[in-house]
C-alpha positions, 0 to 999 in steps of 0.5 A: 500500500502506497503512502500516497494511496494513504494521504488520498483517503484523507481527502475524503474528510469534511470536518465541520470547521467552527463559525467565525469568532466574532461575526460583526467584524465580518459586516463593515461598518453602515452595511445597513446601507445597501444602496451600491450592494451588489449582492456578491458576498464580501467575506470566505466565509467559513473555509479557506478561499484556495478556488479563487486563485488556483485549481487543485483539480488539474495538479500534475499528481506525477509530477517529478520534484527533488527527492528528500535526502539527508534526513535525519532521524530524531526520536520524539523524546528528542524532540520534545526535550528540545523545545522544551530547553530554556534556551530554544528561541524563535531562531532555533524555531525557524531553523527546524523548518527547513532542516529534514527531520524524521519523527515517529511518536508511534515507535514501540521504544516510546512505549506505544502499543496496540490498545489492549482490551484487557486495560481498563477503560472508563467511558464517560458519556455526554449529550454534544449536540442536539438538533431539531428540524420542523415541518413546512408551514409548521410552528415548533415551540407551543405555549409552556410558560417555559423560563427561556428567552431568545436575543432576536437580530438580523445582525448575522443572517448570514451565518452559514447552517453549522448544524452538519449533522443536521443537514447531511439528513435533509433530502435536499441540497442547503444551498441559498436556503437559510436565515438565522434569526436568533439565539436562544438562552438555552444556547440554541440558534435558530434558523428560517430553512426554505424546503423545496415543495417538491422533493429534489432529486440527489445530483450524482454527476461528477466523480466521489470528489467533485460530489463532496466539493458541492456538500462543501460549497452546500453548507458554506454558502446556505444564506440565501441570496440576499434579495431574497433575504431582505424581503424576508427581513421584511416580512418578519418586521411586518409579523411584529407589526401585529398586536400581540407581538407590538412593543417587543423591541423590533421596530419597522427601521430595522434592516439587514446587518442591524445591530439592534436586538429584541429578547423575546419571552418563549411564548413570544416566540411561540406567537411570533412562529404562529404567525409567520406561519399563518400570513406565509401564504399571503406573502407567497402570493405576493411574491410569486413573481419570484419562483422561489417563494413559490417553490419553497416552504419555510421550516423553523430549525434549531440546533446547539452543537457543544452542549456537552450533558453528561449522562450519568451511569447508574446500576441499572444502566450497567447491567442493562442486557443487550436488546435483541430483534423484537421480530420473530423468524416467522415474522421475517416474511409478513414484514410490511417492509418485505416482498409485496406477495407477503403483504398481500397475503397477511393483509386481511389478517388484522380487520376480521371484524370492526373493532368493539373500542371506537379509536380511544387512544388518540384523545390522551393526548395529555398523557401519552399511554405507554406500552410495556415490551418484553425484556430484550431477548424475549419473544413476544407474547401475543396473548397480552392485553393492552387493558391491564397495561400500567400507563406511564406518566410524563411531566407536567406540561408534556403533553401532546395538546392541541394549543394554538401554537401546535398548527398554523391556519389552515395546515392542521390537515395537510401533509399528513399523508407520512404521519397518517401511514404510521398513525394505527394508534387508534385501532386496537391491537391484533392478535401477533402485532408488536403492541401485544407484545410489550407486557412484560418490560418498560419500552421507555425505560424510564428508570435508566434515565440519569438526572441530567438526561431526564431534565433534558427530556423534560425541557423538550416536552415541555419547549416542542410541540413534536406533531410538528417535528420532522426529525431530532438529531443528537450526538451521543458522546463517549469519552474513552479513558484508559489506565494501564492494567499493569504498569510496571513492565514499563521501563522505569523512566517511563513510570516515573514520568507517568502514572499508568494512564493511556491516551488512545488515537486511531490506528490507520492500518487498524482501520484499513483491516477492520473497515476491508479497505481504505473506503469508508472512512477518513484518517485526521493524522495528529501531530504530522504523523500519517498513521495516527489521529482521529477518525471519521465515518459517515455511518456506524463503523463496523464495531457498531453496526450491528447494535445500531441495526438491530435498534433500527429493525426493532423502532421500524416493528413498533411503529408497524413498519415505517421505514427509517424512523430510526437511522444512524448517522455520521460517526467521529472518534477525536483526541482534542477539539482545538480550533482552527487557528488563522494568523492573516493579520500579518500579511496585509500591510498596515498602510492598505489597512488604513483605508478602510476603518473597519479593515483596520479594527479587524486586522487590529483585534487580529493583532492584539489576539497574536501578541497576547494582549487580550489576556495581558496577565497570561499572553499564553491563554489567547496566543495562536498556538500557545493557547493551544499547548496551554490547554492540553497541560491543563487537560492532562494535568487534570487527567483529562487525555480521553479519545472521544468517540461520537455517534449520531442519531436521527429519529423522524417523529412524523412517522412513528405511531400516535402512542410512541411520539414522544421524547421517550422515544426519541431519547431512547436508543441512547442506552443500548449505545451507552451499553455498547461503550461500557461493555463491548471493549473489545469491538472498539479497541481494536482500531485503536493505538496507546500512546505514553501521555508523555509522548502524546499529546505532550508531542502537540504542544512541542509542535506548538512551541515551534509554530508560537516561536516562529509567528513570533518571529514573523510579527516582529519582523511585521512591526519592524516595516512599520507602513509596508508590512511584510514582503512577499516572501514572508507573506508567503512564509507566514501563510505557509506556517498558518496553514501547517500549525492548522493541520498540526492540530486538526489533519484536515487535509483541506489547508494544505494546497498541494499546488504550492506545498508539493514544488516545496517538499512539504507534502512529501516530507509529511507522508515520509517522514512526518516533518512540516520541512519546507524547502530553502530552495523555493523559500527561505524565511530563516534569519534576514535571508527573505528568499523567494524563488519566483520563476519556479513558483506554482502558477496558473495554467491559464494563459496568464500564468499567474503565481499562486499565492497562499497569502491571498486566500487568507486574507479574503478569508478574514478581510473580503475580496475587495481586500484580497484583489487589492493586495494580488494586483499590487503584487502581481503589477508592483513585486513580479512586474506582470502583465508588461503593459509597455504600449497602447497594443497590450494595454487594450487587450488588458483594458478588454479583458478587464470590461469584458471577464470583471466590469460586466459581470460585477455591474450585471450582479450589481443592477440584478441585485437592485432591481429585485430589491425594488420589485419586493418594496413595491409588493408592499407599496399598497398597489393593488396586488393582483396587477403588480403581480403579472407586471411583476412576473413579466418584469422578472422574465425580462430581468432573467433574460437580461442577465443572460445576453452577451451585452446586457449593457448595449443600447438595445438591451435597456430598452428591452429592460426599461422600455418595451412594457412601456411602449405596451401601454403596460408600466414596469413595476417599478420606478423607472430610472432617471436618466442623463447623458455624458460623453464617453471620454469624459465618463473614462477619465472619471474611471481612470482618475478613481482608480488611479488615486484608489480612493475608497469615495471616489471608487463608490462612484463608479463600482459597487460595494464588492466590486475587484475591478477597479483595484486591478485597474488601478494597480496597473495604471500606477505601476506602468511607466507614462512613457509607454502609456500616457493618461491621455492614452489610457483614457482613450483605451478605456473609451475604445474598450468599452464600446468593443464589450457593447456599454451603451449605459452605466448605472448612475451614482447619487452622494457620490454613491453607485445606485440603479435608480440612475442611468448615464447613457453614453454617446453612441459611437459607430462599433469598429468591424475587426477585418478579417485577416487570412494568412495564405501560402503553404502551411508551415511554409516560410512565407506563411509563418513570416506573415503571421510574424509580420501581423502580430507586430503590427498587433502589437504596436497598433492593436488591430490587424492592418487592412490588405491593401488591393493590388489588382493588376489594371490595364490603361485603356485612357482615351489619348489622342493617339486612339488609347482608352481610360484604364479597365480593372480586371 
């Protein structure tokens, strides 16, 4: 098995990456200001940007680069005994990164072994993470006078659905569907989820990568598109207009991105669901011009990952036997789930006659009867009466009641066609069903549940109404601690720097054994070592399966078998939860920070995180890195080194029966997980590996010594250049020592961009030799060497052939794309002198390319954005409805049809836009945009002036909030010399351009502010036809190549291809005196 084969596996991880910190300072200050928005999002989001600049894709896998040599070997002691000298310094630390070292923590010698099943474990169990999705049209919270209020803002809309675990069980994709409206107190967020109306179907084109890179790209960008969101925000601030929601602090001045919060009481809550619920319909119709209001039905979700519960084990839970199949053999072939033939056969079995009990069991609804089973292992026993069977109290407050709050207005009948399939709750049980047969044993298991799992229980009750729940999903977390059963066939330096206690990590090859190969599962290596980390599954490992399936068949018979009522989901074993951690304070210079203030707070909050100072008194708690090996000593000196192990567990509330919907239900599986963990040890320890606490994790804070050291470095070094920053060499150094510390810790394998990491030796120094080595050849960042070997850097493979740097993704992840195009033209124009603008020739074909690739996307995003924005007002302007409606649909065909031309700028297409309806005798639906006349040149030299003094006022003016063109503009009007180009000649280049890429018209500006309510149409100037040149002679002949040579020079030097002058042989036939006649063409 090839070590690349290994390192591929690990690709297929998705981890779930943590939100940003600090949410405002992605939202510039005044964004409440939306008129320049464009409706591109500003800011990465929650993943590195590598698409932007690069395409792993199409990386050369067989590509040849220098082999290691000369590495040495250094035992992991070694290793940390070093870092931990008094002595070792940031020079020391750099140093090591680009020397080969070779380290294997994992050696027998360092006392790590298989894990032995006879050493004692002590799994510890905690609830992390529990998610709710409800049903269309359906509120989820019901009256309770429940103690727990909810912050409601539109300050974070944006946020993507963290909610992973939740997501990946939806049957459809994420994407553009979700609005985050609050946080509760309680720690749950609270989301707006559009559902299809129809079911999607699931999109397999493309290889197993290129599936999981739209999974990704799914859950990144889920906020919906933000025209869609501000009527949404709209919407709800029109829901506490109502009566009973008046005065609860939202008022009608709110808008997107707002700071402003209301703390709502739970019932409130209650009564605002109810109502967006019930008015939905009215929006719908209004908006149905827009497809997407009609093809989509909100859901209320809620989730809260880390809650961390800690389920105590009491004596019953211990000798809790394992639960067996409720389903006889003779019973396998009458299965509802089974062959068709089967079914019909038993079908006339359960109704001989009407029944003498009339449907009672439907109306308890305040206390749920509960059904006794056998004792797991039992057959069952068909001569039971339901009759004689003890019911089973809940808590008060916990019943299934029909309050207001259970249905919205005219949808307590719909959608019933699942719940009514599974709802026989009101039929009285036949002879050889499964509620005969729970007589004899508690189903809910009521006294397993611990003090903090019963309150759980209880909160649920009581906060949801669960007929409007259309599945509940729950992490079960087991924390697996191990002590040494006999710790002294240790050697003795080792039992005297440890106690007998054990931490375990996932071993690769274990894996590979007990998964049948290398699918199925994904490899997180800690500390840089390919064999040992953590570990991940989209389903039950194999060790677990069988529990879970068993649990799945038994819930399926219950609820007369209803298919997936009960499913098991993603399953994840992990060592530590730290965090990402990101540095790119350090690679934007001060100087360009400036221009923007909230630019300029971020990189200085980010800046004062790097240097400790949000913690004066210990630096060490809030430094990158540092912070890190601060909290596995005080992990490990609390004895706390447990590999965690996670398993999720959906259950689906809208198909089980009437008398099991209830949390009982729901939390029920938990136990024969938790059973699983305290007993079968030998089925889980066999994919794991034991390490000396000493070794690991001590080796992870050895590692953060030398990434804390040399970011310190690079900060000093940062300081030092005052104004310009850090040079493109240690902006690269910098990034690359970001994105190695954030592997360190976490194996996703995603931040190392093998397109730069491979031609540096990296890569193959962490498959061979588990080593962060980076090659001083390509870069050296040791001592004041700054070294950068420019010509033989990654570049693109498109005809520009740009360098691809690491730096630039980081910086859009924490300051935007404005930011980020900003910094990659100054480089690429300023550092690497690219593009050679060195006459008006080359400065055209860069002018057409930015117009055409840049201006016309941007500026068509920019007016699309508006004009829905405006035909969303106008559905709430009190106009009838019913004829803004069909205007309003026409218009939204025209709009779509605009943004798909080829020149939606040209003369032709605004009146197309703008006018056709009107000449109709038909109005837009919205206000038509003034409009004012202005010469060509005169409108180029307002670009040329912006751009070229790159003001953050005079840019508004011609380019919307997110706009990257004028910086690339810009940046390359500074850095090319007046002689080649002139001011004059670039305004004229401007002029020329914009007529070749068809702009006819430009939106307007208002306060010196981009806006579409203004129009400026440019003179019309006669569009120059490019004359056809064709190349004759011989192919390959010396004459043809010597023309083609000859065309592109004068290409070059004129920017068009010359006309051929005519030389058409004549003969003079002019009429002379001596009998001649004028000239005749031939």
């Amino acid at each position: 098995m090839t070590h690349n084969t290994i390192i591929d596996a690990m690709d297929e991880y998705d981890v779930l990456l943590d939100e940003i910190a600090d949410p405002e300072d992605c939202v510039p200050m005044g964004a409440v200001d939306e008129s320049n928005d464009d409706g591109i999002e500003s800011f990465a989001g929650t993943d590195f940007v590598d698409e932007l600049y690069s395409d792993g894709g199409d990386d050369d896998e067989h590509a040849s680069f220098c082999v290691l040599t000369m590495v040495v070997s250094t035992p992991a002691e070694n290793f940390i005994s070093r870092t931990n000298a008094p002595d070792f310094d940031a020079t020391q630390a750099l140093e090591m990164f680009q020397r080969r070292y070779t380290i294997d923590y994992g050696r027998k010698a360092s006392g790590s072994r298989a894990a032995n099943p006879d050493d004692r474990y002590f799994p510890i169990f905690h609830l992390d993470m529990i998610g709710i999705v409800g049903r269309p049209l359906r509120p989820i919270t019901k009256r309770s006078g429940f103690f727990d209020n909810v912050t409601f803002t539109l300050r974070y809309w944006f946020s993507s659905y963290a909610g992973k675990h939740v997501s990946t069980n939806l049957p459809f994709d994420i994407r553009n569907r979700t609005f985050r409206i609050a946080t509760a107190a309680s720690r749950e967020v609270w989301f707006i989820v559009m559902h299809p109306v129809q079911s999607q179907m699931d999109d397999l084109s493309g290889s197993h990568g290129q599936r999981r890179q739209r999974q990704k790209a799914s859950r990144r960008s889920s906020a919906v598109e933000r025209h869609h969101a501000k009527a949404l925000a709209e919407y709800i601030i029109e829901i506490f207009t109502d009566g009973e929601l008046l005065g609860e602090g939202v008022e009608p001045s709110w808008g997107l991105n707002d700071r402003r919060t209301s703390s709502l009481s739970y019932d409130k809550r209650t009564t605002f669901q109810t109502l967006f619920m019930k008015n939905w319909e009215a929006f719908s119709r209004n908006h149905s011009y827009d497809r997407f209001w009609v093809d989509n039905e909100p859901a209320f979700h809620t989730y809260d990952c880390g809650a961390n519960i800690e389920i105590e084990v009491n004596e019953e839970l211990k000798d809790l036997p394992m639960e067996t199949r409720l389903r006889s053999e003779s019973e396998d072939d009458e299965d509802p789930d089974s062959d068709s033939e089967s079914e019909s056969e038993i079908e006339p079995e359960p109704e001989p006659e009407p029944e003498p009990e009339p449907e009672p069991e439907p109306e308890l609804d305040p206390e749920i009867e509960s059904q006794i089973e056998p004792e797991s292992g039992i057959e069952p026993e068909p001569d039971s009466e339901l009759e004689h069977e003890p019911e089973l109290e809940l808590d008060s407050g916990s019943a299934l009641d029909t309050c207001d709050a259970n249905t919205a207005d005219g949808h307590d009948d719909d959608d019933e066609d699942q719940r009514d399939s599974t709802d026989s709750g009101n039929e009285a049980p036949t002879e050889g069903s499964p509620a005969d047969s729970e007589n004899d044993h508690d189903v809910y298991q009521e006294h397993l549940y611990s003090d903090g799992l019963d309150h759980l229980r209880t909160e649920l009750e009581r906060k949801y109404n669960i007929d409007n729940i259309d599945q509940i999903s729950y992490a079960l977390a087991a924390d697996i601690n191990c002590i040494e059963r006999n710790p002294s066939i240790r050697a003795p330096s080792q039992q005297d720097v440890d106690d007998g206690t054990l931490s375990l990590l996932a071993d690769r090859r274990a894996l590979v054994q007990h998964f049948g190969g290398l699918e199925g599962f994904t490899l997180y290596p800690l500390a840089f070592h390919p064999r040992y980390g953590n570990f991940s599954s989209p389903r039950p490992p194999p060790f677990l399966d069988d529990v879970c399936l068993v649990m799945r068949d038994n819930m399926s018979y219950r609820n007369n078998g209803a298919e997936d009522v009960l499913s098991f989901g993603y399953f994840h074993a992990y060592s530590s939860d730290l965090k990402r951690i990101a540095t790119g304070a350090l690679t934007l210079p001060p100087g360009e920070a400036k221009q923007r203030g909230y630019i300029c707070a971020r990189q200085q909050r980010l800046l004062r995180t790097l240097s400790g100072e949000q913690s004066p008194d210990q630096p060490s708690l809030t430094m990158p890195f540092a912070r890190g090996g601060h909290r596995i000593r005080a992990s490990m000196s609390q004895g706390q080194i447990a590999l965690r192990m996670e398993q999720v567990v959906t259950i689906r509330p809208s198909r089980l029966e009437r008398r099991h919907r209830h949390f009982f239900t729901g939390l029920h599986p938990i136990f024969q997980l938790m059973r699983f963990f305290l007993k079968e040890k030998r089925a889980y320890t066999t994919v794991l590996r034991s390490f000396l606490p000493s070794v690991f994790p001590t080796i992870l804070c050895s590692f953060a010594k030398l990434f804390e050291l040399g970011l310190a470095e690079m900060h000093r070094r940062f300081l030092t250049r005052a104004e310009k920053g850090l040079d493109l060499a240690l902006s690269e150094a910098v990034a690359v020592l970001d994105r190695l510390g954030n592997y360190c810790f976490t194996g996703d394998t995603r931040v190392l961009m093998t397109t730069v990491l491979r031609p540096l030796l990296t890569m193959d120094s962490l498959k061979l030799c588990a080593w962060p080595y980076v090659s001083t050849d390509m870069l050296d960042f040791r001592g004041s060497s700054r070294k950068m070997d420019v010509v033989r850097w990654p570049r693109t493979k498109d005809e520009e052939r740009k360098p691809i740097l690491l730096h630039i993704a980081s910086l859009e992840y924490h300051y935007g794309r404005v930011v980020a195009a900003n910094c990659h033209s100054r480089v690429w124009f300023g550092q690497l002198g690219a593009e050679d603008i060195s006459h008006v020739g080359s400065a055209n074909t860069f002018l057409g390319k930015i117009f055409r690739v840049f201006w016309v996307p941007q500026m068509v995003a920019f007016m699309a954005h508006q004009l829905r924005i405006q035909l969303g007002q106008g559905a709430r302007s009190g106009r009838d409805p019913t004829e803004h409606l069909r205007r309003s649909q026409r218009f939204g065909t025209v709009l779509d049809a605009w943004e798909q031309t080829d020149e939606p700028f040209s003369s032709g297409q605004f009146d197309k836009l703008f006018l056709n309806m009107a000449n109709d005798n038909e109005p837009i639906p919205l206000p038509a945009p003034s409009r004012s006349d202005k010469a060509r040149s005169d409108f180029a030299t307002e670009i040329y002036d912006a751009c070229l003094k790159g003001g953050e006022t005079a840019v508004q003016a011609i380019a919307s909030k997110n706009a990257t063109w004028p910086s690339m503009l810009g940046e390359a009007t500074r850095h090319t010399r007046e002689g080649n180009v002139t001011p004059r000649e670039w305004i004229d280049a401007i002029t020329n351009q914009m007529v070749e890429a068809g702009i006819d018209w430009v939106p307007g500006y208002y306060r010196r502010r981009l806006t579409s309510r203004r129009v400026i149409q440019l003179d019309k100037v006669q569009r120059h036809e490019r004359p056809v040149v064709v190349l004759t002679g011989p192919p390959n002949s010396l004459k043809r190549e010597a023309k083609a040579a000859e065309l592109r020079l004068l290409m070059a030097a004129d920017g068009e291809p010359p006309m051929k002058r005519s030389r058409k042989r004549r003969i003079d036939i002019r009429w002379r005196s001596d009998t001649s006649i004028g000239p005749i063409a031939v």
